[in-house]
NULO-523529 format. One record per residue (C-alpha): residue number from 1; residue in three letters; x, y, z. Coordinates in Angstrom, 1 decimal. Layout:
# residues N
<atom k="NUM" r="ala" px="X" py="Y" pz="Z"/>
...
END
This chain:
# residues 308
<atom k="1" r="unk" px="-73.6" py="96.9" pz="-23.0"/>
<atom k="2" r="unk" px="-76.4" py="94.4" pz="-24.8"/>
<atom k="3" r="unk" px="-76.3" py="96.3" pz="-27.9"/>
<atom k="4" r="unk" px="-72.7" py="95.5" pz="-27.9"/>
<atom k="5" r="unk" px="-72.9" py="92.1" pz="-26.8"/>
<atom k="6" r="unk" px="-76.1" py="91.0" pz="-28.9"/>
<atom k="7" r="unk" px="-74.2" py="92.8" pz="-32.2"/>
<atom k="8" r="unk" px="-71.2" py="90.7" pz="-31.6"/>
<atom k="9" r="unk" px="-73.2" py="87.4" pz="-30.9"/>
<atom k="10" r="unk" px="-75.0" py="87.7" pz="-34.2"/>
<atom k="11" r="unk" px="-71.6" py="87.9" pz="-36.5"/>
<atom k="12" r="unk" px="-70.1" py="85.3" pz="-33.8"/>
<atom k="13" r="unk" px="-72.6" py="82.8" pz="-34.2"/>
<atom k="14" r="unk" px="-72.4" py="83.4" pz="-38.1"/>
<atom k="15" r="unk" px="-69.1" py="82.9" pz="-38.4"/>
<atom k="16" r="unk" px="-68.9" py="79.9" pz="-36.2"/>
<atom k="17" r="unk" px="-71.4" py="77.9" pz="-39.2"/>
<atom k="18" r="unk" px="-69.2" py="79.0" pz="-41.7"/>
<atom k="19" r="unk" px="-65.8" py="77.6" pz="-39.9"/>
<atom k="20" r="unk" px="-67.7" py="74.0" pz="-39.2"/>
<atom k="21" r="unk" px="-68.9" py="74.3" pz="-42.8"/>
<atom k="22" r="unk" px="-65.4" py="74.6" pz="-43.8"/>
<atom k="23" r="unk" px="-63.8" py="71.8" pz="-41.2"/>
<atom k="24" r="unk" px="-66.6" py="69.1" pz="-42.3"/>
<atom k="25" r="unk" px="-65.9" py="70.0" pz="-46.2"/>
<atom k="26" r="unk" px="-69.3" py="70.5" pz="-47.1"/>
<atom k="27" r="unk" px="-68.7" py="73.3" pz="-50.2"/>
<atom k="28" r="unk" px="-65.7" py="71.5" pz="-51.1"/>
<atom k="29" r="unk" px="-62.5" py="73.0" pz="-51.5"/>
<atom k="30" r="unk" px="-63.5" py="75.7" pz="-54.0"/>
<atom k="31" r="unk" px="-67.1" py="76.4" pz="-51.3"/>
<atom k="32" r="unk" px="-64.9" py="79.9" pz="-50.0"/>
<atom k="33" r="unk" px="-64.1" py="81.2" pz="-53.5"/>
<atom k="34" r="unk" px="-67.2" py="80.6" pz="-55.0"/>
<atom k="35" r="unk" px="-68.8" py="82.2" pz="-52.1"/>
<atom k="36" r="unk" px="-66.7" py="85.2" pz="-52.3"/>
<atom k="37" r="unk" px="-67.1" py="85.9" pz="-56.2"/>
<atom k="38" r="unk" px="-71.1" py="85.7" pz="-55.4"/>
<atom k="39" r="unk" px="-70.4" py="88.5" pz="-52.3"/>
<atom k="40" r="unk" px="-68.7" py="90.7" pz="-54.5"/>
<atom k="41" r="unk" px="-70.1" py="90.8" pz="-58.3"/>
<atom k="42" r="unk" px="-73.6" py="89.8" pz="-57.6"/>
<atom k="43" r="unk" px="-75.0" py="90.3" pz="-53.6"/>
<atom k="44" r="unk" px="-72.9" py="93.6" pz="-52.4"/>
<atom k="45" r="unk" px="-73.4" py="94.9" pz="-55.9"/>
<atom k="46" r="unk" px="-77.5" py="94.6" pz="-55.2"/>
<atom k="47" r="unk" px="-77.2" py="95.3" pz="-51.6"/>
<atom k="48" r="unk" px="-75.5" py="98.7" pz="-51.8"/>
<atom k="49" r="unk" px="-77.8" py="99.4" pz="-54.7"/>
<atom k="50" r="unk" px="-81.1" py="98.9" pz="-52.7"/>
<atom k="51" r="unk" px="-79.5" py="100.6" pz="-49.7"/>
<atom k="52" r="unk" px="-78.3" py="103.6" pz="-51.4"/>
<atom k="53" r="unk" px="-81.1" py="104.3" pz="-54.1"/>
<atom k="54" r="unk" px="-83.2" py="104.7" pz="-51.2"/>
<atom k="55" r="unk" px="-80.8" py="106.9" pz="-48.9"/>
<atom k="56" r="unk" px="-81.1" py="110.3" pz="-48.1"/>
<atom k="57" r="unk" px="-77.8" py="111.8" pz="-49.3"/>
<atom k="58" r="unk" px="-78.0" py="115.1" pz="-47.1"/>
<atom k="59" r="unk" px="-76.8" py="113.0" pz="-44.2"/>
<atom k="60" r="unk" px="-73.4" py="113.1" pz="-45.4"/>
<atom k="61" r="unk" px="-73.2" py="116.8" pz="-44.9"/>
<atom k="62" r="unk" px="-73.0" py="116.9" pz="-41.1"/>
<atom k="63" r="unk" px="-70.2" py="117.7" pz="-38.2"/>
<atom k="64" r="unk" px="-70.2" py="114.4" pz="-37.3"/>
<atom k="65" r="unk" px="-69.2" py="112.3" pz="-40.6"/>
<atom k="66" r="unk" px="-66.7" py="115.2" pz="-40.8"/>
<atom k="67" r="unk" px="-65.3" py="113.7" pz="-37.8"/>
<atom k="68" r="unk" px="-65.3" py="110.1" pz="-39.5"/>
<atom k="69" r="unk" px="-63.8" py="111.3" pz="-42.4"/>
<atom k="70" r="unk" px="-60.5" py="113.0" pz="-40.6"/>
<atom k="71" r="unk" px="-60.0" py="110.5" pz="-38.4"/>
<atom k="72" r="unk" px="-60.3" py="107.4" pz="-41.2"/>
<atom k="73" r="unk" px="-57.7" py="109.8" pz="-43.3"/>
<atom k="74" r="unk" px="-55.7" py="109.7" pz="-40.3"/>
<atom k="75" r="unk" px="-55.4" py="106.4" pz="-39.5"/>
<atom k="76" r="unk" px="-55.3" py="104.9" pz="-43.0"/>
<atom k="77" r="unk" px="-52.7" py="107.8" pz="-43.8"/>
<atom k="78" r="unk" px="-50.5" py="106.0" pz="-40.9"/>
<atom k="79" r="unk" px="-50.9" py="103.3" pz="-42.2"/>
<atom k="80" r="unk" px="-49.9" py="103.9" pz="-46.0"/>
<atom k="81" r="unk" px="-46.9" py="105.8" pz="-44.3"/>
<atom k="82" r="unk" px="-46.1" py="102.6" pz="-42.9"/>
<atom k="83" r="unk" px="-46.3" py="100.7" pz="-45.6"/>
<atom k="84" r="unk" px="-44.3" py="103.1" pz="-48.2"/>
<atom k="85" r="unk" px="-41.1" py="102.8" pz="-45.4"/>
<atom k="86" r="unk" px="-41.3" py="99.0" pz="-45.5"/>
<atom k="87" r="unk" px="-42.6" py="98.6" pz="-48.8"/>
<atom k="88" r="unk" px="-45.7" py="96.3" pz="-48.6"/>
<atom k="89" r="unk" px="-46.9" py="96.9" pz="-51.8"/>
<atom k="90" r="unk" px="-49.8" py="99.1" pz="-53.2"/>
<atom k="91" r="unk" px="-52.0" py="96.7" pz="-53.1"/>
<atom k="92" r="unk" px="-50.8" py="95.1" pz="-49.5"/>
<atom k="93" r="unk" px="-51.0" py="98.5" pz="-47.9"/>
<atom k="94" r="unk" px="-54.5" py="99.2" pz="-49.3"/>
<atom k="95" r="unk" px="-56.0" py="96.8" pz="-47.7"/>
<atom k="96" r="unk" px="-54.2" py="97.2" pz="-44.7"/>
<atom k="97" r="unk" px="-55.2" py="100.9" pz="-44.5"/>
<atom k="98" r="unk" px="-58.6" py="100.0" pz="-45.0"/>
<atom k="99" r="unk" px="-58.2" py="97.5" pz="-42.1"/>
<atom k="100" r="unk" px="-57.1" py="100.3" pz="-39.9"/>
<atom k="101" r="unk" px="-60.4" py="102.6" pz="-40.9"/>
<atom k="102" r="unk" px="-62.9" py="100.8" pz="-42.6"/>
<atom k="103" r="unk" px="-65.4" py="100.4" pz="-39.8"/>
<atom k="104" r="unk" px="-68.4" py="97.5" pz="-39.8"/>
<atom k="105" r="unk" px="-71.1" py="99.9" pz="-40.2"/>
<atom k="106" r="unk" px="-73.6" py="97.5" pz="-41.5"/>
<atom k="107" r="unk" px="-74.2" py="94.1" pz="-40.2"/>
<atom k="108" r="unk" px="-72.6" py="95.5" pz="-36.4"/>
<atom k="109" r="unk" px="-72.9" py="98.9" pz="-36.5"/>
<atom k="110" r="unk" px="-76.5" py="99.0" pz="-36.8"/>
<atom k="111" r="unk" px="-77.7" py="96.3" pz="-33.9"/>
<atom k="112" r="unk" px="-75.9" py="98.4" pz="-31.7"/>
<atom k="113" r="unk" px="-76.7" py="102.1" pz="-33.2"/>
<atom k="114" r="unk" px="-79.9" py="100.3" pz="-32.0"/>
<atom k="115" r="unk" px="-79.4" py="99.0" pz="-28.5"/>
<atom k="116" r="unk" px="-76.3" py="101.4" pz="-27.2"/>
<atom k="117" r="unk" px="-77.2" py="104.9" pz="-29.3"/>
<atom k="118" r="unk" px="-81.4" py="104.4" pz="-29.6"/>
<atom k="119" r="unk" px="-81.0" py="105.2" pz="-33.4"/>
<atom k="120" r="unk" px="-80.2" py="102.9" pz="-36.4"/>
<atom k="121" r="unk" px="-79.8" py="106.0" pz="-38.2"/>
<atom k="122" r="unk" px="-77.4" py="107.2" pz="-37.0"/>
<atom k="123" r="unk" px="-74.5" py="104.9" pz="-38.6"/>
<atom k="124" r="unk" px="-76.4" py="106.1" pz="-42.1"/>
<atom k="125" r="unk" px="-73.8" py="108.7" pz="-42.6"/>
<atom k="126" r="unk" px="-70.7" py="106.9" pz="-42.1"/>
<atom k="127" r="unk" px="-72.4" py="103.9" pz="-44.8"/>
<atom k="128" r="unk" px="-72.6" py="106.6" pz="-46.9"/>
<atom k="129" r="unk" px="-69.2" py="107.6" pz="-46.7"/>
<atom k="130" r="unk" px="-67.5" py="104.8" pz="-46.6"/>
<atom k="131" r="unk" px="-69.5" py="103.4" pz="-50.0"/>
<atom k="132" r="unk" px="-69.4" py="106.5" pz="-51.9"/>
<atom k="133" r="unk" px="-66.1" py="108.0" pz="-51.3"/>
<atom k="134" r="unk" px="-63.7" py="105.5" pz="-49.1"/>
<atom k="135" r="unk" px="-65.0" py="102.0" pz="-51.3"/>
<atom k="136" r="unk" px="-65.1" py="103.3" pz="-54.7"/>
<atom k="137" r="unk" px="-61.5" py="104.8" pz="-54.3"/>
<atom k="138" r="unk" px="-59.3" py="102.4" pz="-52.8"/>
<atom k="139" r="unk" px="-61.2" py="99.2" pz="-55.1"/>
<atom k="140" r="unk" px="-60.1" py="101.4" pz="-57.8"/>
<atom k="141" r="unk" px="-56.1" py="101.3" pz="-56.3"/>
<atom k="142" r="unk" px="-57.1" py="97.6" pz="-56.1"/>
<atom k="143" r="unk" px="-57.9" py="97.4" pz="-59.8"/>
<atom k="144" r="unk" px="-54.6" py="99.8" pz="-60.6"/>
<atom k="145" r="unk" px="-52.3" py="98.0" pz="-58.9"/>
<atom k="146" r="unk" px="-53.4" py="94.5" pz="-59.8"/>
<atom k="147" r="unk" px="-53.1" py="96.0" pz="-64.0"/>
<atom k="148" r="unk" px="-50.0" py="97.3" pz="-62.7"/>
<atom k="149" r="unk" px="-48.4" py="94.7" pz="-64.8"/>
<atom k="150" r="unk" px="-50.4" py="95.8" pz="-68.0"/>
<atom k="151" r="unk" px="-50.1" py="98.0" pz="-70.7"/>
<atom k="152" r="unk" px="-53.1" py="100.6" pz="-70.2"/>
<atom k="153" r="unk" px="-54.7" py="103.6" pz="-71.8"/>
<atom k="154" r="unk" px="-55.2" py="106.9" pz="-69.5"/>
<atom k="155" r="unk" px="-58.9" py="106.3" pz="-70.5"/>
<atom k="156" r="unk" px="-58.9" py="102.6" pz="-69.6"/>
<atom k="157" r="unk" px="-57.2" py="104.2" pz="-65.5"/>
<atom k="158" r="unk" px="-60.0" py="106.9" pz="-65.6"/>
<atom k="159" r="unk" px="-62.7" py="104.2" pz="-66.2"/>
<atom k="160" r="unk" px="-61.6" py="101.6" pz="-63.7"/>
<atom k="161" r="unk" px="-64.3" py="102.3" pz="-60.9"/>
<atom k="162" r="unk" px="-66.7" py="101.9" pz="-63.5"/>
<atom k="163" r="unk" px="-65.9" py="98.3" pz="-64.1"/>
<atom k="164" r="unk" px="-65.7" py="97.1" pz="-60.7"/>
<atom k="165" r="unk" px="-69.3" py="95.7" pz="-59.8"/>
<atom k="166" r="unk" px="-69.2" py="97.1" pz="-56.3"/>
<atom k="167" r="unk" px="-69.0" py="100.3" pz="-57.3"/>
<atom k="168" r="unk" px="-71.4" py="100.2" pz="-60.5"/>
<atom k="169" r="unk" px="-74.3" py="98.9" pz="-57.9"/>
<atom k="170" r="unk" px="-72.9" py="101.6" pz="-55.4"/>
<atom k="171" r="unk" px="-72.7" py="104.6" pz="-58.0"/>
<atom k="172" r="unk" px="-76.2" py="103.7" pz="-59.4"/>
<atom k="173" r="unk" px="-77.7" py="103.6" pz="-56.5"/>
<atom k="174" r="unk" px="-76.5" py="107.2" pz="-55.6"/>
<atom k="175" r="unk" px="-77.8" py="108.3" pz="-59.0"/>
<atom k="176" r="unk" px="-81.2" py="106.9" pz="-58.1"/>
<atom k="177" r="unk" px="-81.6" py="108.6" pz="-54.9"/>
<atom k="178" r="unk" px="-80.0" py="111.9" pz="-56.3"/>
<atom k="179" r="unk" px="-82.3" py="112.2" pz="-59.3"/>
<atom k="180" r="unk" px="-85.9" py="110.7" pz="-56.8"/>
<atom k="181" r="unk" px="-86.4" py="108.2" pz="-59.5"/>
<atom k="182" r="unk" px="-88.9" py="105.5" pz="-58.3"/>
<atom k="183" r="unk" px="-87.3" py="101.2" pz="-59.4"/>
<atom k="184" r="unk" px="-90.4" py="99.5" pz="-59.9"/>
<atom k="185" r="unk" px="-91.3" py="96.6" pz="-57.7"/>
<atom k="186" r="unk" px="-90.3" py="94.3" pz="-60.3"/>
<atom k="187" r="unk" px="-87.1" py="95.1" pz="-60.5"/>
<atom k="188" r="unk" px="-86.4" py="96.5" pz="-56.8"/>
<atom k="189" r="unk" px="-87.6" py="93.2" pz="-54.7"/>
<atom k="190" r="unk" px="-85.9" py="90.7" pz="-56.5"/>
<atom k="191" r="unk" px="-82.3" py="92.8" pz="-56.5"/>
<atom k="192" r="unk" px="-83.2" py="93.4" pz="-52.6"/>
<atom k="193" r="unk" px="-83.7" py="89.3" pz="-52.3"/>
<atom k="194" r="unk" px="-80.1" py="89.4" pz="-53.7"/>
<atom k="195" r="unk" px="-78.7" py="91.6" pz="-51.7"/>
<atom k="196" r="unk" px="-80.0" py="89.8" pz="-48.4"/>
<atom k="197" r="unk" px="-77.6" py="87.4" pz="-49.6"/>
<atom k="198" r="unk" px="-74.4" py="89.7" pz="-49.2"/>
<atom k="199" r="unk" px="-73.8" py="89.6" pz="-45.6"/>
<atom k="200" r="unk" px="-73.9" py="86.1" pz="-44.3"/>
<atom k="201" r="unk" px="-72.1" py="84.9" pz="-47.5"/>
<atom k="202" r="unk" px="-69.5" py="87.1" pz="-46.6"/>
<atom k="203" r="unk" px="-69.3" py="86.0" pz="-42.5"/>
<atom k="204" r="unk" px="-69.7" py="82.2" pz="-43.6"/>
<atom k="205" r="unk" px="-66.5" py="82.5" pz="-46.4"/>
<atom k="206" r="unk" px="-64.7" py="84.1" pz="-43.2"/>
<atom k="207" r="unk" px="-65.6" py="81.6" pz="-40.8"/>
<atom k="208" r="unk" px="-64.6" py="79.1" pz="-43.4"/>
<atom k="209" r="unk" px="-61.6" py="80.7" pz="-43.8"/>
<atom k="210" r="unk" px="-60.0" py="80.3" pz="-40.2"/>
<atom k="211" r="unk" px="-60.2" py="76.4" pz="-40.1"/>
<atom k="212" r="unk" px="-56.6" py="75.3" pz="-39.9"/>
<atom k="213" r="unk" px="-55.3" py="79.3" pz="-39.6"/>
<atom k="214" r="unk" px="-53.1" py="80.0" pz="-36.2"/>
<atom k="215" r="unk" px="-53.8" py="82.6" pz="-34.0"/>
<atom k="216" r="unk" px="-53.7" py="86.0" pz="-35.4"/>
<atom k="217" r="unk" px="-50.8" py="88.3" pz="-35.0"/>
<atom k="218" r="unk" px="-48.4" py="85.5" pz="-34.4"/>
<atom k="219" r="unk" px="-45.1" py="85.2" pz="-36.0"/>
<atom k="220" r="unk" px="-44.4" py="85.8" pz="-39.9"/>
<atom k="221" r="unk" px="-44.5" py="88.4" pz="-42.4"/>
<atom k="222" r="unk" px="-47.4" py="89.3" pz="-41.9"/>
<atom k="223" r="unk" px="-47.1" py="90.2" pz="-38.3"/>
<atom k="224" r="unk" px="-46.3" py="93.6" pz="-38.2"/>
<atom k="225" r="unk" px="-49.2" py="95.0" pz="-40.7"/>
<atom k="226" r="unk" px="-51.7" py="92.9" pz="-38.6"/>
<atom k="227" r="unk" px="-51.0" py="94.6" pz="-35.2"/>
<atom k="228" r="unk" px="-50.6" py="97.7" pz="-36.5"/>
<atom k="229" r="unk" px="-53.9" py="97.9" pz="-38.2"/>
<atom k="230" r="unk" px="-55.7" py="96.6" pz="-35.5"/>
<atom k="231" r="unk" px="-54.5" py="98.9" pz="-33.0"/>
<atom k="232" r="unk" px="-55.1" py="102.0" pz="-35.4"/>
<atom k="233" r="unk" px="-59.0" py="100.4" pz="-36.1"/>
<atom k="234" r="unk" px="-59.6" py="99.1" pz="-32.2"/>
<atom k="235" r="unk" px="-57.9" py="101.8" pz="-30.6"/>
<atom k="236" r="unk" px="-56.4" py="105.1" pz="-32.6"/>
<atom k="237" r="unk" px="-59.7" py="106.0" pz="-34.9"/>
<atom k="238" r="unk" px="-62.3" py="106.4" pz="-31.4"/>
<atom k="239" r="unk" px="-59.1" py="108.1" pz="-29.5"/>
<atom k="240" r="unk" px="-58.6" py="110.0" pz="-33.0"/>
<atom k="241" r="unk" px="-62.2" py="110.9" pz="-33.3"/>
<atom k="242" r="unk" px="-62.9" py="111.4" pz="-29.6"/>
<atom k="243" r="unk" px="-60.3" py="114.7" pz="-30.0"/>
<atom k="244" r="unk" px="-61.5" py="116.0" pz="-33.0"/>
<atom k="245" r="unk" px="-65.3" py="115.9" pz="-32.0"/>
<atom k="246" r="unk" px="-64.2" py="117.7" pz="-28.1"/>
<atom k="247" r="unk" px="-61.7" py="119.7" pz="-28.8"/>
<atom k="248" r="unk" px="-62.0" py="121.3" pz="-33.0"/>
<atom k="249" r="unk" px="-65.7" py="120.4" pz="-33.1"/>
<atom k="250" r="unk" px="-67.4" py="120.9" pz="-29.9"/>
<atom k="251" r="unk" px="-69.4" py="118.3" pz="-30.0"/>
<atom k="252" r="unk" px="-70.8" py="117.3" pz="-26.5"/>
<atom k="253" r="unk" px="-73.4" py="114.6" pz="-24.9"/>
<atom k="254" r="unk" px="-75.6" py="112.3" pz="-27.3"/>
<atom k="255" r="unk" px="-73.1" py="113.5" pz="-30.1"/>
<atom k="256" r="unk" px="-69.9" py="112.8" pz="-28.7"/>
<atom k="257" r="unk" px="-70.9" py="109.2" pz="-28.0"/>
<atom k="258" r="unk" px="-72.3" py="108.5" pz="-31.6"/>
<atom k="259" r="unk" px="-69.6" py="109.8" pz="-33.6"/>
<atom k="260" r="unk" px="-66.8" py="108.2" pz="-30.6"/>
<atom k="261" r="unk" px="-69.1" py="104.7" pz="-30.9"/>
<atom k="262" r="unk" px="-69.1" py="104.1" pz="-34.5"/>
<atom k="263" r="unk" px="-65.2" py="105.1" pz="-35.2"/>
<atom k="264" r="unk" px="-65.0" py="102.4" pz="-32.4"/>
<atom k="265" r="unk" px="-66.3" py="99.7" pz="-34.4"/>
<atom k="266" r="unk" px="-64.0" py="96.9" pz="-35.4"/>
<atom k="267" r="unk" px="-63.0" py="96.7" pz="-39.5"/>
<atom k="268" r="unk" px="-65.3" py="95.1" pz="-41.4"/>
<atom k="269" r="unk" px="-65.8" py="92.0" pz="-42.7"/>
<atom k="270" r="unk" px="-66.6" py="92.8" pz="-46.3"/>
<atom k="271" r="unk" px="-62.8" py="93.9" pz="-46.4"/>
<atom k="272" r="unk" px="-61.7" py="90.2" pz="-46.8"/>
<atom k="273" r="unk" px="-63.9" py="89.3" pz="-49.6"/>
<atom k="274" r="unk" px="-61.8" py="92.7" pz="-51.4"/>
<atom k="275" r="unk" px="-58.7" py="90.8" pz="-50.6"/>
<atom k="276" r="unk" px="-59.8" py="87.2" pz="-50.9"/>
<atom k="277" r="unk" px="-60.9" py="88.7" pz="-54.6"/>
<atom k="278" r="unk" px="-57.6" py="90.6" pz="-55.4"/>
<atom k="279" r="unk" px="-55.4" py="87.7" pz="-54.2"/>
<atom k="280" r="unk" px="-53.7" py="90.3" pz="-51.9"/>
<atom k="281" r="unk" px="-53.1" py="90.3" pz="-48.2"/>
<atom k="282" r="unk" px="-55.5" py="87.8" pz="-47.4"/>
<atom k="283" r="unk" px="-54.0" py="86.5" pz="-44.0"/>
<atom k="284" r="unk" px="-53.8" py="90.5" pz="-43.2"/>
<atom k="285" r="unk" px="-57.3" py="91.2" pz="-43.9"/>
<atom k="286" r="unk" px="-58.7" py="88.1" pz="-42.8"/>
<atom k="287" r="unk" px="-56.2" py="88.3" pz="-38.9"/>
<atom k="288" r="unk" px="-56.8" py="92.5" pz="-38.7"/>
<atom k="289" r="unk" px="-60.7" py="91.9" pz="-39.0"/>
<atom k="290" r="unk" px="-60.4" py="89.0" pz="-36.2"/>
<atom k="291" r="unk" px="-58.5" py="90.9" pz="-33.9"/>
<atom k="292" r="unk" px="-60.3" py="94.1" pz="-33.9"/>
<atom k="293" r="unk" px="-63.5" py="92.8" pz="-33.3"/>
<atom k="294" r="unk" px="-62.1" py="91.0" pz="-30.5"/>
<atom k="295" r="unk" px="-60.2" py="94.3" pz="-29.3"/>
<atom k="296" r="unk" px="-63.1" py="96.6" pz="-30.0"/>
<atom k="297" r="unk" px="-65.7" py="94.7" pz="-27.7"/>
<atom k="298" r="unk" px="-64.1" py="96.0" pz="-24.2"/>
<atom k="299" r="unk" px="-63.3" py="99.4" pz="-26.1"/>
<atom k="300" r="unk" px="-67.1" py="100.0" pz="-27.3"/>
<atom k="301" r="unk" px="-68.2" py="98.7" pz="-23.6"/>
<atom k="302" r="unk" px="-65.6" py="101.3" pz="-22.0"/>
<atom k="303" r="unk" px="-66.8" py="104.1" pz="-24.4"/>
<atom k="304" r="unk" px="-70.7" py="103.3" pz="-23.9"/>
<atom k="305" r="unk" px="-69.7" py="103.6" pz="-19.9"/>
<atom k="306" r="unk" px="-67.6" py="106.6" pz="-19.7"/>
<atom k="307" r="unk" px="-69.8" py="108.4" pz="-21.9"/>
<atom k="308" r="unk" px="-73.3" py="107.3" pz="-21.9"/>
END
């Protein structure tokens, strides 16, 4: 229960700077934006660079992040269901279905991989994933839909992941660590300086953006999509990958909480700095991440109790 409690503290206490930054005005209107543009074309780019050039890519290949994989499918494939019947949009129901699956790997998931599972290392496969494979892909829908407008080239569709920053740093680092190339201190330290910068820009920008915002999944448009993302994050991906690990996988003891603890973990916050970037479901990114991480907390503490 500390790990939980210290993880959420952290990101809390974060978030609660950023939201009197933004009530006393001291960016300026514009302090948000300009704080999300550096998040995502200069600090995540460098972030996921330095974290990946130096990550041991065999950990993707295990039972557990197989586990990950089919239950994020499953509830972000809900979710896009969803949002084809109503018709929320391509872009809308991206970021909703990465709401409903996206987990906070990084800036939660590892404090409490520490205190709750004894091993940071174990969230390592699920980071992996999600910025290989889940990141890369639905930025690029991101990109598609927002040129939806535009006349484009089949080449200019195929390259689209290679234009987005977040997945350049993301690829490049996975081409480092594939091909045990050594970046020189030079050029490593002062991109890993940079990076440091990723996470509390993105948790001030969010804290900033809740000032004068009403309580999340109250009435509007917007409603629906909120609830139903959070309860697919907070409560149908551990239910989702608590079945698949027992009952297809086997999976038993020490393994059964890890995998169950980190599908528990509440979207992540990086997902509103996608949306805040797109001009796309802002108030749904920004509501979903608030009320997971609220739901998740008695969630991970039940989990950590029933199967610690």
């Amino acid at each position: 229960m500390q790990g939980v409690l210290n993880g959420f503290a952290v990101i809390a206490l974060v978030i609660a700077v950023g939201y009197v930054i933004g009530r006393r005005g001291h960016l300026g209107e514009g302090g948000r934006e300009v704080l999300t543009k550096l998040a995502f074309h200069v600090a995540t780019p460098a972030l996921l660079f330095t974290m990946l050039s130096r990550a041991d890519l065999s950990l993707i290949l295990s039972p557990s992040l197989l586990v990950t994989a089919l239950s994020t499918a499953a509830m972000a494939g809900v979710f896009i269901a969803a949002g084809v019947v109503r018709g929320w949009g391509a872009g809308r129901t991206t970021v909703g279905a990465l709401c409903s699956s996206y987990v906070n790997a990084g800036n939660l998931g590892i404090p409490i991989a520490v205190y709750v599972l004894g091993d940071a290392s174990l969230v390592a496969p699920v980071l992996l994933f999600q910025q290989i494979v889940v990141g890369p892909v639905a930025l690029t829908v991101l990109d598609l839909a927002r040129a939806s407008g535009t006349r484009q080239t089949w080449a200019q569709r195929v390259l689209t992941p290679f234009r987005n920053p977040i997945a350049i740093g993301a690829l490049c680092g996975v081409l480092v660590s594939a091909t045990g190339l050594t970046v020189p201190s030079p050029v490593f330290d002062p991109l890993e300086l940079i990076g440091n910068m990723s996470v509390p820009a993105i948790l001030i920008a969010f804290g900033i953006s809740l000032c004068g915002s009403a309580w999340p999944g109250g009435r509007g448009a917007e409603r629906v999509p909120v609830l139903l993302s959070s309860a697919l994050k907070a409560v149908g991906q551990p239910v989702a990958a608590w079945a698949l690990a027992s009952f297809v996988f086997g999976l038993r003891g020490d393994r059964l909480l890890d995998v169950v603890v980190t599908s528990a973990l509440p979207a992540a916050q990086n997902l509103f700095t996608y949306a805040s970037h797109y001009g796309v479901g802002e108030r749904l990114a920004r509501e979903s991440i608030l009320l997971s991480t609220i739901a998740s907390v008695p969630v991970l503490v039940g989990v950590a109790a029933l199967l610690g």
